[in-house]
C-alpha positions in Angstrom: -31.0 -62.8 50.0 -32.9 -65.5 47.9 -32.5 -66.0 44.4 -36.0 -65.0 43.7 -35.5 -61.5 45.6 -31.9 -61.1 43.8 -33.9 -61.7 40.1 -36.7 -59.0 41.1 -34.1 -56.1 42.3 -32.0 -57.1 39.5 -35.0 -56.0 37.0 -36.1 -53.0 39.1 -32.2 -51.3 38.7 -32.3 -52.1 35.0 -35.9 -51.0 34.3 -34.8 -47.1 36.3 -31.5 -47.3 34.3 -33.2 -47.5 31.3 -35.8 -44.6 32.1 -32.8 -42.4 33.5 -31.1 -42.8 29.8 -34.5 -42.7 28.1 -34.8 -38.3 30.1 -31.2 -38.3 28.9 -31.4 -38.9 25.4 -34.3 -36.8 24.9 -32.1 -33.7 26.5 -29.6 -34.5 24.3 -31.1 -34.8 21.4 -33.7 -32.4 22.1 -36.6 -34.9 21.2 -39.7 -35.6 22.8 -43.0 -36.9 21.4 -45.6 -33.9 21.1 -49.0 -34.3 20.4 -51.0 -32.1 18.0 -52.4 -29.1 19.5 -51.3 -29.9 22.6 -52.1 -27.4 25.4 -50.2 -28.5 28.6 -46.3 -27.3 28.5 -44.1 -29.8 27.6 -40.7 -29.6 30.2 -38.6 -30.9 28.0 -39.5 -29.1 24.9 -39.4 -25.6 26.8 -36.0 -26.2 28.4 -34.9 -26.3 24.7 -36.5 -23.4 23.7 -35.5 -21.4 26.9 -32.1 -22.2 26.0 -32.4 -20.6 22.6 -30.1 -17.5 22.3 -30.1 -14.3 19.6 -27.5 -12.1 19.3 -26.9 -9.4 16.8 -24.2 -9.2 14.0 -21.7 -5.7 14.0 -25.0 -4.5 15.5 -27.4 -4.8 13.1 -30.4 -6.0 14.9 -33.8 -4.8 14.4 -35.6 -5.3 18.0 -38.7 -6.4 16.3 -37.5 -9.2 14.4 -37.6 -12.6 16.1 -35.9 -15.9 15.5 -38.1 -18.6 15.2 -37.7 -21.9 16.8 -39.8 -24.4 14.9 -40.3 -28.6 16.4 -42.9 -30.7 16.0 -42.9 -34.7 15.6 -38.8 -34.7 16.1 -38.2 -32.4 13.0 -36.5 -28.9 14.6 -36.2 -26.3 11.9 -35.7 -22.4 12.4 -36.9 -19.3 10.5 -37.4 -15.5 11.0 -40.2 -13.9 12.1 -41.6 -10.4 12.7 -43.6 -8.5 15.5 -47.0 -6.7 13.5 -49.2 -6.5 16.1 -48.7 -6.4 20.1 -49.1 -9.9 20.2 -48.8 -10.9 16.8 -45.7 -12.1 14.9 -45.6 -12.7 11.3 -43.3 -15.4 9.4 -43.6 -17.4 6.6 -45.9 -20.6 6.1 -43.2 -22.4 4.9 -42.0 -22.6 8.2 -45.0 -24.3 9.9 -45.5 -28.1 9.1 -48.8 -29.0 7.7 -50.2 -29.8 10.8 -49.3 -26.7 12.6 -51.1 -25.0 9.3 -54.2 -25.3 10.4 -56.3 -22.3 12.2 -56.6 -22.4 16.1 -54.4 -25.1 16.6 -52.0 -25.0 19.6 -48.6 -24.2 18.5 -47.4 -23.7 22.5 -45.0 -26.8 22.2 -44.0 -26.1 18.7 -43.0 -22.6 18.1 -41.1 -20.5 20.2 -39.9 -16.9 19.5 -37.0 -15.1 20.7 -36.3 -11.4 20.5 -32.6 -9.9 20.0 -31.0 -7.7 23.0 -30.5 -4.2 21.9 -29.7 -1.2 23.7 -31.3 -1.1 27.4 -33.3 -3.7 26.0 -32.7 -7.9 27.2 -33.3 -10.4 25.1 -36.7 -11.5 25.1 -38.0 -15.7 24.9 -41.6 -15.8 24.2 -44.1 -19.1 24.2 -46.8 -19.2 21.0 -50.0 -19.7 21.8 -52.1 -20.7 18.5 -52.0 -20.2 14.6 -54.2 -17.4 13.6 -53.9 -17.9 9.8 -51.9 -19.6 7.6 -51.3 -20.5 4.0 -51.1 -24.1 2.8 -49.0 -24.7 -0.4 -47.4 -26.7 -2.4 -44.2 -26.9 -1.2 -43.0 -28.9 -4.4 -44.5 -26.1 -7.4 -42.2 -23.7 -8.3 -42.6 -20.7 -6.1 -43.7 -18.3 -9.3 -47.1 -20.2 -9.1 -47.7 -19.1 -5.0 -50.1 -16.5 -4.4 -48.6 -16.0 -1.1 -47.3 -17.3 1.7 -47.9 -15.8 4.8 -48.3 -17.1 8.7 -49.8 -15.1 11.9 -49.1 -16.7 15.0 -50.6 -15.4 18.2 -47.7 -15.3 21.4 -48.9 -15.8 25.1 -47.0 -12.7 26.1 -47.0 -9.0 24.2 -42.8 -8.7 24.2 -41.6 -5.5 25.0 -41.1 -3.8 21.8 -42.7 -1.9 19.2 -44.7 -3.8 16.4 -44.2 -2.6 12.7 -46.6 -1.5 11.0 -47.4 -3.4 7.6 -47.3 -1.7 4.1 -49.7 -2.2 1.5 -47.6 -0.4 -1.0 -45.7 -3.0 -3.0 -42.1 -3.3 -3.9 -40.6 -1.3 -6.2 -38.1 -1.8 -9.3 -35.1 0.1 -8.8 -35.7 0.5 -4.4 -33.4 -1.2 -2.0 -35.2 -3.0 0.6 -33.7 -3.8 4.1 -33.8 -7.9 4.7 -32.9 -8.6 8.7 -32.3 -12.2 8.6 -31.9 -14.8 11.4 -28.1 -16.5 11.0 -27.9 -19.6 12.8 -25.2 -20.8 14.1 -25.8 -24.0 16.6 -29.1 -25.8 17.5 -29.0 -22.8 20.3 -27.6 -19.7 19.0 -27.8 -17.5 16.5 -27.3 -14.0 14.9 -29.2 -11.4 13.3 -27.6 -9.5 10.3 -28.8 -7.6 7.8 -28.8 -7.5 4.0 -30.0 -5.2 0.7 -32.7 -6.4 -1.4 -33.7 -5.3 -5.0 -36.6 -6.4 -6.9 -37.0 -6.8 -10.1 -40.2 -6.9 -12.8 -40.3 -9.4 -15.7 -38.0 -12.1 -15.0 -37.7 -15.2 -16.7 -37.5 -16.6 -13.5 -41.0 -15.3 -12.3 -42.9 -13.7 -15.4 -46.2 -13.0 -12.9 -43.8 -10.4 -11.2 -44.8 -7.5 -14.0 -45.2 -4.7 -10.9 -45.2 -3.7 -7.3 -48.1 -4.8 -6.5 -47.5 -8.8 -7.8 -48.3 -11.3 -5.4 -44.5 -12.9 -5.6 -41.9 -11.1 -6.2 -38.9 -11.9 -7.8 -35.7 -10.3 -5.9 -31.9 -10.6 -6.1 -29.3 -9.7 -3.1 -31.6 -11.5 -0.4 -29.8 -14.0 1.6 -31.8 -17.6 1.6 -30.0 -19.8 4.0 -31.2 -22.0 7.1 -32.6 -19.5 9.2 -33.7 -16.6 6.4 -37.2 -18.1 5.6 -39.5 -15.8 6.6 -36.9 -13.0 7.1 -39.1 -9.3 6.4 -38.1 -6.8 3.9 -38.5 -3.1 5.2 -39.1 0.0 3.5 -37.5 3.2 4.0 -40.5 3.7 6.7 -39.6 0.8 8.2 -42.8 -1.0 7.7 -42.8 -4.3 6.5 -43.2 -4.9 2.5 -42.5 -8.7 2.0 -41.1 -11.4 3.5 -38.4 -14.2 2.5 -40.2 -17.1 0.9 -38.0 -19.3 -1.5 -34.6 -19.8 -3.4 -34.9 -20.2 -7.2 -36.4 -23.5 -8.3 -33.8 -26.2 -9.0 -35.3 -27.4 -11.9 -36.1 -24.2 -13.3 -32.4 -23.5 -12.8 -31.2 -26.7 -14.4 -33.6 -25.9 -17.2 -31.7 -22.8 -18.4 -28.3 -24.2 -17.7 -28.9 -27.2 -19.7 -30.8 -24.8 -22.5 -27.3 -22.9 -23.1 -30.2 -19.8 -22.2 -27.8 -17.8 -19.9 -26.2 -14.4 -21.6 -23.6 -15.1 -18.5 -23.4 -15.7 -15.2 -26.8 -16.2 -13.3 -27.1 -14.1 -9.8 -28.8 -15.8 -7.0 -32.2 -15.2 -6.8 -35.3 -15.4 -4.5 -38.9 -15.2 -4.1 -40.5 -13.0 -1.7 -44.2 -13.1 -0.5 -45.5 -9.1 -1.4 -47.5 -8.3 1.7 -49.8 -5.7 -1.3 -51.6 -8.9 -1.4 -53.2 -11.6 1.0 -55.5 -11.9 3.8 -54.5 -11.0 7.6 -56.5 -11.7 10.3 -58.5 -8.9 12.5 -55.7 -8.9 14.6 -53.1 -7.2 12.3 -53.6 -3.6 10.6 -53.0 -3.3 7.2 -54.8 -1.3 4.3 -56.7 -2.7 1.6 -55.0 -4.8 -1.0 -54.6 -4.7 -5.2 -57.6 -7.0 -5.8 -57.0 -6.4 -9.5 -53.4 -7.4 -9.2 -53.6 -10.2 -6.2 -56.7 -12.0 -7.8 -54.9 -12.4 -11.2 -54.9 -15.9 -12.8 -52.1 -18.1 -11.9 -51.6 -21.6 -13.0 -48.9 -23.4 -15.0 -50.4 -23.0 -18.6 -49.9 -19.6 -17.9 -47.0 -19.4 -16.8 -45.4 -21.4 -19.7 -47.6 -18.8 -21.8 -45.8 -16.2 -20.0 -42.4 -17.5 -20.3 -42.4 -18.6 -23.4 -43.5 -15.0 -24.8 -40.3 -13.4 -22.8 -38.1 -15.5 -25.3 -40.0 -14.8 -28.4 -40.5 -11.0 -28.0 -39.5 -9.0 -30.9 -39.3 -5.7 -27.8 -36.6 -7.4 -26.8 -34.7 -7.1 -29.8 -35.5 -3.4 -31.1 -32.4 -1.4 -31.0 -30.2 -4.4 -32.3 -32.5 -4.6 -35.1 -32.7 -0.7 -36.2 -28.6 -1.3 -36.0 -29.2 -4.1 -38.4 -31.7 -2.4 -40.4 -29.7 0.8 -41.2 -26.9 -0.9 -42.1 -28.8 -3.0 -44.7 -31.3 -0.7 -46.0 -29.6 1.8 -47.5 -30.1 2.5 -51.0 -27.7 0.6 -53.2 -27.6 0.2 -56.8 -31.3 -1.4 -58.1 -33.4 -1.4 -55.6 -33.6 0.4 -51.8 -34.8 -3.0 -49.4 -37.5 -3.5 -46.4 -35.9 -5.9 -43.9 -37.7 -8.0 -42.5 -37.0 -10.5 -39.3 -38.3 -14.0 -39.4 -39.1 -16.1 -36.5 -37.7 -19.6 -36.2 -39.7 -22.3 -35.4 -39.4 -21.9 -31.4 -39.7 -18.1 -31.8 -36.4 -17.1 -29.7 -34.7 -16.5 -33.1 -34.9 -13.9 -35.5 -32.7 -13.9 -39.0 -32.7 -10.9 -41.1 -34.3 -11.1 -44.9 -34.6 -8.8 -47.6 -38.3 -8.1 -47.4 -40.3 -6.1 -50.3 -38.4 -4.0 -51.8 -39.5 -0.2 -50.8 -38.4 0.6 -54.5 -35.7 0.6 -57.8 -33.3 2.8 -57.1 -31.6 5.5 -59.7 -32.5 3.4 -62.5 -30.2 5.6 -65.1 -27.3 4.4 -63.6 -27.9 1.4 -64.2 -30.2 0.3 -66.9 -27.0 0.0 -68.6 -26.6 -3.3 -67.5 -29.8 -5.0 -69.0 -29.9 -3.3 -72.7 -28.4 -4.4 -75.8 -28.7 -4.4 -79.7 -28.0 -1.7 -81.7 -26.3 0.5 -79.6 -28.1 -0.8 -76.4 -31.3 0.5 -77.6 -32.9 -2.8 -76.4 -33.5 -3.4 -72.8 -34.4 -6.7 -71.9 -37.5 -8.2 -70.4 -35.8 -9.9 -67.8 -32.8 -9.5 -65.2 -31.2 -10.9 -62.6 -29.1 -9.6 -59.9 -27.1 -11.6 -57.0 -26.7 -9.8 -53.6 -25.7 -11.0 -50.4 -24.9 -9.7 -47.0 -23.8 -11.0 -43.4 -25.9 -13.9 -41.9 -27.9 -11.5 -38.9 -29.2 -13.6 -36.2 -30.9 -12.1 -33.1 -31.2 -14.8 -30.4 -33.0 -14.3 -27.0 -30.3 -15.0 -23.9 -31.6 -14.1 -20.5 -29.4 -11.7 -18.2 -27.9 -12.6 -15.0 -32.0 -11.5 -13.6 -33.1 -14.0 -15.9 -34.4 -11.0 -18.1 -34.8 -11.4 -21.8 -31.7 -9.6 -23.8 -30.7 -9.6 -27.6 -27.8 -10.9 -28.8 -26.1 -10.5 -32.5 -25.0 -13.5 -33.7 -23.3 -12.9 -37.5 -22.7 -16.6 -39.4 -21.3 -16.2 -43.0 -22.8 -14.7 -45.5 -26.6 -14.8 -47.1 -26.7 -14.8 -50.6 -30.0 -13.9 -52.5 -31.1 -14.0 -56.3 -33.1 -11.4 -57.0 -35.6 -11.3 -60.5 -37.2 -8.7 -62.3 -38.4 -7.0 -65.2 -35.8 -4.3 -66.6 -37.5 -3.0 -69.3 -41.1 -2.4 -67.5 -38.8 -1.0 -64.8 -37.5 1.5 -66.9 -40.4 2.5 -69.5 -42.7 2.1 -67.2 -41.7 2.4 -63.8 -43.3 -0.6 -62.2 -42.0 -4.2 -62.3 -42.6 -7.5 -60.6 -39.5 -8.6 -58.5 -38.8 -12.4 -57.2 -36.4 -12.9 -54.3 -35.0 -16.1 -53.7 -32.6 -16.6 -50.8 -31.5 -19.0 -47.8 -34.2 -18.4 -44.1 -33.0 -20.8 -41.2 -30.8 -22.9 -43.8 -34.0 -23.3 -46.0 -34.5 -22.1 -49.4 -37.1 -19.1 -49.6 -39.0 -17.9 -52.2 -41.3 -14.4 -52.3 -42.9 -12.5 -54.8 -43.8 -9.3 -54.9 -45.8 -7.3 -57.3 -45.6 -3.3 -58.4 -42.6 -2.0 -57.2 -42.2 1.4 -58.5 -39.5 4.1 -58.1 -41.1 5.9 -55.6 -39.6 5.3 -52.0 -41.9 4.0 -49.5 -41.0 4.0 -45.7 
């Protein structure tokens, strides 16, 4: 054979060698480019997905709940979804890239959904068609300043199962909700399993979440790992109440840590998309929403307004300081006091403080102590007394919710000087009275006029 000839097969066998390992590669690593909104099938792409596989943990499956199979420009990522209309499944947007956010777009080579086995029924592998709706956030805010974060995607196929039917009716504090989840355990395979979910109002964590009918809801007990986003929370009905959106913030989390703000140990917690609220396309029945709730205002200042009131709350502190207050009020020689709580300067403190006094108490007993000359005829014009009492601090820790609670922190005594008029006291019964003590390691100084010996409450 000539040289020439020799150099031209040469090229041909490495040029199909390189093609051949090119098909391989992309098998193996389940890769191949996809353009956006694509509508031819991709081969490659759907022999991934058709390999996908969901089985169900100690059998609890829910036939309506789907693992998601997410891929688009080389990133794969998985979520759960669930079946609300005969054709229409429901996950979160988080799931969905940015591009595949958009309404109408083709999602055929990027989303696949397969349905669990159970009973006489096979497990079911169906294509997606297009994105009906979706929301578009900002993946990088904390998750207390989403509205909501929901995803209809319309499939080719209606699967063989029942659709569930979605609830309008918020999540409750004190309810257990049912979370069936998507566990993955290879690129292929995967379980689904089931877990108890309990929401909860007021949390430091989320302070928009005041009620059932809050766009996000802050919960404890869901399970957040690769596979859980968009996993649906079921009421007792079994229709569908919220679903799985985010973990905690980080820096939220690292916040309190750092802040010393934890009573003790912080449970995991998560955010979950309240289905009360948001709009659903035609497609899917659902009643009408909490407008008054849903459209509430939701930015940062606000939350910081809302967060930073949860510290400085003086509900928080009430029974801790009627324990504080009964123990300090009662009547004592000279005067019967009004305590009073003072702020410090960030508001999460309180420090206990004698306040006006509510009145002299049993004067004869103890005029005594102020009168002299002839046979302690004379009472004097001015007196002193020196009190003091434990150092009461009430400081605002957050619970393992990352709900406000009061804590009693005692620190030494508090000693006060206390100034008034004996003998207009006793022939009288009225004097001025001074107070002059130690708030927050500063020296205070109050005045108060016309205290009599009548008890005020």
């Amino acid at each position: 054979m000539p040289a020439f000839l020799k150099f031209i097969f040469l090229c041909q066998m490495v040029a199909i060698a390189s093609c051949a390992k090119k098909v391989e590669n992309d098998l193996d690593k389940r890769i191949a480019r996809t353009q956006r909104n694509q509508v031819q099938l991709d081969p490659v792409i759907h022999r991934f997905f058709q390999e996908q596989e969901l089985g169900c943990d100690k059998g609890e499956c829910h036939p309506s709940v789907a693992k998601l199979t997410i891929f688009e420009r080389g990133a794969l990522q998985f979520c759960s979804g669930v079946l609300v209309a005969p054709d229409v499944i429901l996950t979160s947007s988080n799931c969905l890239t940015r591009n595949l956010k958009l309404p109408n777009i083709s999602c055929l080579n990027n989303v696949h959904a397969v349905f669990p086995g159970l009973g006489s029924m096979k497990q079911e592998s169906v294509k997606c068609d297009y994105v009906l709706s979706s929301n578009i956030l900002q993946e990088d805010k904390d998750p207390a300043l989403w509205r909501s974060d929901f995803a209809f995607l319309k499939l080719k196929t209606s699967p063989g199962r029942e659709p569930l039917r979605i609830s309008r009716d918020g999540l409750k504090e004190g309810q257990s909700y049912r979370q069936f989840k998507v566990d993955i355990s290879t690129d292929t395979s995967a379980k689904l399993s089931r877990s108890k979910c309990q929401p909860h109002y007021n949390s430091y964590a989320n302070p928009f979440s005041r009620e059932r009918y809050s766009p996000m809801m802050t919960v404890s007990g869901c399970a957040f790992s690769e596979g859980n986003l968009g996993s649906p929370l079921l009421n007792e009905s079994g229709e569908v109440v919220g679903l799985v959106s985010a973990n905690m913030n980080t820096e939220l989390r690292n916040y309190i840590l750092a802040n010393d703000m934890m009573l003790g140990e912080m449970v995991p917690i998560q955010h979950v998309s309240n289905l009360s609220c948001g709009d659903f396309p035609r497609e899917v029945s659902a009643g009408r929403q909490s407008k008054l709730e849903c459209e509430k205002t939701i930015d940062t200042l606000t939350l910081d307004r809302y967060r930073s009131r949860l510290l400085s709350s003086r509900k928080t502190h009430l029974e801790n300081m009627k324990k504080i207050e009964k123990e300090l009020e009662k009547p004592d020689k000279y005067f019967k006091w009004d305590i009073k709580f003072y702020a410090n300067n960030k508001g999460n403190v309180l420090e206990a403080h004698f306040g006006r006094p509510k009145c002299f108490y049993d004067i004869d007993t103890w005029i005594s102590e102020f009168s002299g000359g002839w046979r302690g005829r004379s009472v004097y014009t001015y007196g002193f007394i020196e009190m003091s009492h434990k150092t009461y601090r009430l400081e605002t820790k957050l619970d393992s919710l990352l709900r406000p609670a009061s804590t009693i922190k005692e620190e030494g005594m508090k000693n006060y000087k206390i100034e008034f008029n004996p003998a207009s006291s006793y022939f009288e019964d009225q004097t001025d009275v001074t107070i002059t003590g130690q708030l927050f390691d500063s020296s205070s100084e109050q005045n108060y006029s016309n205290i009599t010996n009548i008890c005020t409450e």
